[in-house]
N, C-alpha and C positions, 0 to 999 in steps of 0.2 A: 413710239407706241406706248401709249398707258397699260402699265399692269396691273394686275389682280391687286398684291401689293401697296400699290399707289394710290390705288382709289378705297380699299382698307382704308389706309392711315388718311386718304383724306374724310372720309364718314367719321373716321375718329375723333379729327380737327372738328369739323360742322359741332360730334358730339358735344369738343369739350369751350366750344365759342357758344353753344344755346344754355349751357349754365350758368347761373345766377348767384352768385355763394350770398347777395346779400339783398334780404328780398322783406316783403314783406309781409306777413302771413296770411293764408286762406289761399283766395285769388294766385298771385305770383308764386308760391309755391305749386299748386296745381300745373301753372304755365310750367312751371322748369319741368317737370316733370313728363308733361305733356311731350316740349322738345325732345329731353333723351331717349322717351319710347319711341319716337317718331326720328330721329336721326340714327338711330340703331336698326327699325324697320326696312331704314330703305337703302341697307349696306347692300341686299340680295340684289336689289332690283339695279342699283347704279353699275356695280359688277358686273350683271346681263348684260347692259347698255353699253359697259369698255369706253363710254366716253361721259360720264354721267355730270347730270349737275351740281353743284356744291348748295350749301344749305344757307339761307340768308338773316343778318339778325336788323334788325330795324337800326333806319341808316339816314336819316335824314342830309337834303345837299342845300347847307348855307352856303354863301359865299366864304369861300377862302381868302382870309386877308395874310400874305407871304411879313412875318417882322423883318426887316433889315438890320433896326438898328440895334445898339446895344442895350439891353433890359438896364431897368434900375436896380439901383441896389433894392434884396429883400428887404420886407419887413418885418417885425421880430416873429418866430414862429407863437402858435395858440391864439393870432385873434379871432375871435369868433366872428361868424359871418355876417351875423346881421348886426354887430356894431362897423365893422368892414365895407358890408355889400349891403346896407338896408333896401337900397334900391331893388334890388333882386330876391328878396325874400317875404312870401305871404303863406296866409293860411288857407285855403278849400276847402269846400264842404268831405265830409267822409264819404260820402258817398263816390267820390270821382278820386280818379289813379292817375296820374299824369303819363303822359308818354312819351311826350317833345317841345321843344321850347318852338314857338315861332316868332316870338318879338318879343321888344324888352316889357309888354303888358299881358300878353298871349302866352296859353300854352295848349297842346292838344291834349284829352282828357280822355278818358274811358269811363261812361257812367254806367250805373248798378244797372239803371234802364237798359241795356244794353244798347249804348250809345253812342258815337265818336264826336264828342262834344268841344269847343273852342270856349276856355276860362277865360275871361278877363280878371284881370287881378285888380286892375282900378276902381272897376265899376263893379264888381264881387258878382258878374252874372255870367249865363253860361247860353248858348246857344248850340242847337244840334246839328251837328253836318251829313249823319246818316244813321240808320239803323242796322246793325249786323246780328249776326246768331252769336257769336263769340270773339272778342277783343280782338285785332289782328296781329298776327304772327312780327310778320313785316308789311314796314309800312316809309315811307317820304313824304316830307313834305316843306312846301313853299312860301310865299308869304300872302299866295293866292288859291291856293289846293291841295290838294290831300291824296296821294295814291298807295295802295294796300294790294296784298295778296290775299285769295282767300278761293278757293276750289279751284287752282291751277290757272285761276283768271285775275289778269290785274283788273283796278277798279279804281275811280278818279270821282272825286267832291270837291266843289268850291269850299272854300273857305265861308264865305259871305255868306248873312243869310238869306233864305228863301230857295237855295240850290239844291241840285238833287245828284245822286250817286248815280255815276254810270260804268256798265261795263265797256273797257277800252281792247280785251280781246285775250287770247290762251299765250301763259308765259311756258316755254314748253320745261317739263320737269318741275317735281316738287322742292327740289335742294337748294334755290339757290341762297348766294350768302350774303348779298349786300345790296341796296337798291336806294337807287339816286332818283330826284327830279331835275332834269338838264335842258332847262329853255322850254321847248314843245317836244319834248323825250324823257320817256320812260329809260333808266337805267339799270342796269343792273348786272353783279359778279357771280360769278363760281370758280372754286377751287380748282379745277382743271382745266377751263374755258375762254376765260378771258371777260370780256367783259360787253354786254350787249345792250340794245338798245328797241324801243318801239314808237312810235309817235302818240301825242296822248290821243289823236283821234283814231285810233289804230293800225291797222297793217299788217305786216310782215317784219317779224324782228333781225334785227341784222347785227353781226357782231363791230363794233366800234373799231376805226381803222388803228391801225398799231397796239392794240391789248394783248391781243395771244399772249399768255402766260403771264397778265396781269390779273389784281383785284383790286375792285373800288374801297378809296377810302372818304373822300369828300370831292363830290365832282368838281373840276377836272382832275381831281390827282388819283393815279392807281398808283400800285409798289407790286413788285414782284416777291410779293410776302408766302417765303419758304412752307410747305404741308410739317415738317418736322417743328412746333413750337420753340424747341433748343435754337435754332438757325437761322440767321440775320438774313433781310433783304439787302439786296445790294446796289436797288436805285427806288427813286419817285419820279414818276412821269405826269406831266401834265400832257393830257388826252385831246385838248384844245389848240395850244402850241408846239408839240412836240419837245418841249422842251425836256430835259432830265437832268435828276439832283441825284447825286451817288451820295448814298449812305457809306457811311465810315465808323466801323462801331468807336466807343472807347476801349480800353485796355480791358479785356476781359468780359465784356458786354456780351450775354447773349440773347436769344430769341427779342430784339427788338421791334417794335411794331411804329412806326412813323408815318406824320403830317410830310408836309415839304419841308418843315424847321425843326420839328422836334419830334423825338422820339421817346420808348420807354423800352426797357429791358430789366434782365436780370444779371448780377455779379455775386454769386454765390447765394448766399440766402437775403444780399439788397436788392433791394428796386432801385435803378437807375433811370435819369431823367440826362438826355446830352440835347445835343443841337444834332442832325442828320448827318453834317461834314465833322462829328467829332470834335469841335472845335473846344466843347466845354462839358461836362458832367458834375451831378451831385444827386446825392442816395437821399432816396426817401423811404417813408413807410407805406408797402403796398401798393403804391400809383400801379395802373395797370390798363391796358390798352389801350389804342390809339388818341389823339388830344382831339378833344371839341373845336371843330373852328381853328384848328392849331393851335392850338393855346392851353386848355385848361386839364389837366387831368383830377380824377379822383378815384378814392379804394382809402379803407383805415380811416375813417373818420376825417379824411382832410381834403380838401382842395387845393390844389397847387396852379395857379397861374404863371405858365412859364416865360410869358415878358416878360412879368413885373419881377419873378422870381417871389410871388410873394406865397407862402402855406398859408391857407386857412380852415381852421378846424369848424367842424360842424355835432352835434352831438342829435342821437335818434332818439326813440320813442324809449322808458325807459318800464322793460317786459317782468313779469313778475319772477322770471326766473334770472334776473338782474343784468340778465344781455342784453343789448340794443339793437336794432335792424335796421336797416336804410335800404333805399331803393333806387335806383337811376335809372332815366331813358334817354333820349337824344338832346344833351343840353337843360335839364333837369334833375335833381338830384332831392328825396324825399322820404318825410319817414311820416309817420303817427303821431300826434301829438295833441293831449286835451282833447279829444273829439271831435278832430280834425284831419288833414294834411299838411304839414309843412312841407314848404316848395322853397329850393332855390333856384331861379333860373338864372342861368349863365350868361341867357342873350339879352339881360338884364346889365350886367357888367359892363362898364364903358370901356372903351376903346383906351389904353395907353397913350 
C-alpha cells in the first residue's frame, strides 16, 4: 500500500529532477520555474489519488549500445571540444534552443516562432515539424518522429517534411517522469507505477510486462531507481529480454543513477563515475545523472565519455556578471555565444 509519505517524497523527487541549476536565461529560466510550481501543485491531488503518477523530464529512446570491452586509456584532461569533437560542434541561429540530438547532422529545435523545428547543421537550414502554444514539457523522439505531452494528451510528428502533428490519445495523469519511443509504442515512467505503454496509432495504455516498481531510462533498459536520492538502485532490466544487471555500488558510493554500464553517484562531496558491477571508479567534477546512450555524462563544464574515459571541457557564453551558463537536453549540450547558439551534439561523436 502506498502512503501519504511516499508519494510526498516522491512529488519531492519529480520537484527536484524538473530543476535546471544550469540554464540559459529568459526562456529556460521561466521553464524551471514553471516545473517547480507545477510539481509542487500537484502534491494534493496525487495524495487523493494514493496511486498517483510521477512527473516526466524529456527522455528521448536512442538505441542502446551495451561496451563490453575495455575503455582506452584517457586522454589528458582540458581538451577542448571542438579541437576533440569538431565533428559535433556548430553554431544556430539565436533564435532556436535545441532540445535533442537525433543524428550526427540533426537536432530538434524550439523556435521563437513557436515552433518544433528539425536543424540541420550541414545545410545550416531548419524545417518545421509542428506548431505549439509553448515548448514541450516532455518529449521523445526517433529518427523518424517526434512524440510530446501537452494537455494530458500525447502527440506524434513526422520528422520529414510536409507532415502534420496528430493526436495519438489521453496519457492518464499529469506526472509522469520519463517517456520513450519503442518500435510502434509510446513509453513512458512514473515514480510509483512502473512503466507504461500505448501504440503510436492509439488505444488503451497498458503497463509493460515485468516493470512494476521500475523507471525508464533508455528503452529497453529501466532500474529500480530508489524515491530517496541518497539510495542506490539495485539492478537494470532490460524490458525486451528480461534480462538483468545488478548494480554493485563502489565503496562509499551513494544515490547512483545508471545506464546498463555505467553509472554516477556521490562519495561525500565527489561525483563518482563506476561501471554498474562496481568493477572500476573515478571522481570527477559535478557529472550528474544518468549517461547519454550509456556513455557520455556531463555537469561543470566537462564532458566525460565513459569508454574512452576521456574529459572534455567545454566553456559557455561569457555574462557580464562574469559567470557562464550552459544548457543541455537529450544528447545536446549548449550555451550563447557571438549572437548565436553553440551546440554540441553527442550523436555526432563516433563510436569507439
Amino acid at each position: 500500500m502506498t502512503t501519504e509519505k511516499e508519494l510526498a517524497q516522491a512529488l519531492r523527487t519529480i520537484a527536484d529532477r524538473a530543476e535546471n541549476q544550469d540554464v540559459l536565461p529568459g526562456v529556460m529560466a521561466k521553464r524551471r520555474r514553471r516545473r517547480r510550481r507545477k510539481a509542487k501543485g500537484a502534491l494534493a491531488a496525487v495524495c487523493a489519488a494514493a496511486l498517483g503518477w510521477g512527473a516526466m523530464a524529456a527522455w528521448p529512446a536512442p538505441q542502446v549500445v551495451v561496451d563490453t570491452a575495455e575503455p582506452r586509456l584517457a586522454q589528458p584532461e582540458g581538451n577542448a571540444v571542438e579541437r576533440l569533437w569538431p565533428q559535433a560542434v556548430f553554431t544556430m541561429p539565436a533564435r532556436s534552443r535545441p532540445l535533442a540530438a537525433i543524428s550526427a547532422t540533426e537536432v530538434l529545435a524550439w523556435g521563437e516562432r513557436g515552433t518544433l523545428e528539425v536543424y540541420n547543421a550541414a545545410s545550416k537550414r531548419s524545417r518545421t515539424v509542428a506548431a505549439l502554444r509553448q515548448a514541450p514539457r516532455h518529449l521523445a523522439i526517433g529518427r523518424e518522429r517526434v512524440v510530446w505531452l501537452a494537455d494530458g494528451q500525447a502527440w506524434v510528428a513526422p520528422l520529414r517534411a510536409g507532415g502534420q502533428a496528430r493526436k495519438v490519445g489521453p496519457i492518464p495523469g499529469e506526472n509522469v517522469d520519463r517517456m520513450a519511443l519503442a518500435g510502434q509504442d509510446i513509453v513512458w515512467s512514473a515514480p510509483l507505477d512502473g512503466l507504461w505503454r500505448m501504440r503510436i496509432d492509439g488505444g488503451v495504455p497498458e503497463r509493460v510486462p515485468g516493470s512494476k516498481g521500475l523507471q525508464l531510462v533508455e528503452w529497453p533498459w529501466a532500474t529500480d531507481e530508489p524515491l530517496d536520492v541518497r539510495t542506490n538502485p539495485t539492478k537494470v532490466v532490460n524490458l525486451q529480454t528480461g534480462g538483468t544487471i545488478k548494480v554493485r555500488p563502489a565503496a562509499g558510493v551513494e544515490g547512483l543513477r545508471c545506464g546498463p554500464t555505467w553509472c554516477t553517484g556521490t562519495r561525500g562531496d565527489d561525483t563518482v563515475v563506476q561501471r554498474s558491477d562496481g568493477s572500476w571508479n573515478d571522481v570527477h567534477r559535478g557529472l550528474r545523472d544518468y549517461p547519454y546512450r550509456d556513455r557520455f555524462f556531463t555537469g561543470s563544464g566537462e564532458i566525460y565519455d565513459a569508454r574512452t574515459r576521456t574529459t572534455v571541457t567545454f566553456e559557455g557564453a561569457q555574462l557580464p556578471s562574469g559567470g557562464r551558463q550552459w544548457s543541455s537536453g537529450s544528447g545536446v549540450i549548449f550555451w550563447t555565444e557571438g549572437g548565436g547558439v553553440r551546440v554540441v551534439n553527442l550523436a555526432a561523436v563516433a563510436q569507439p
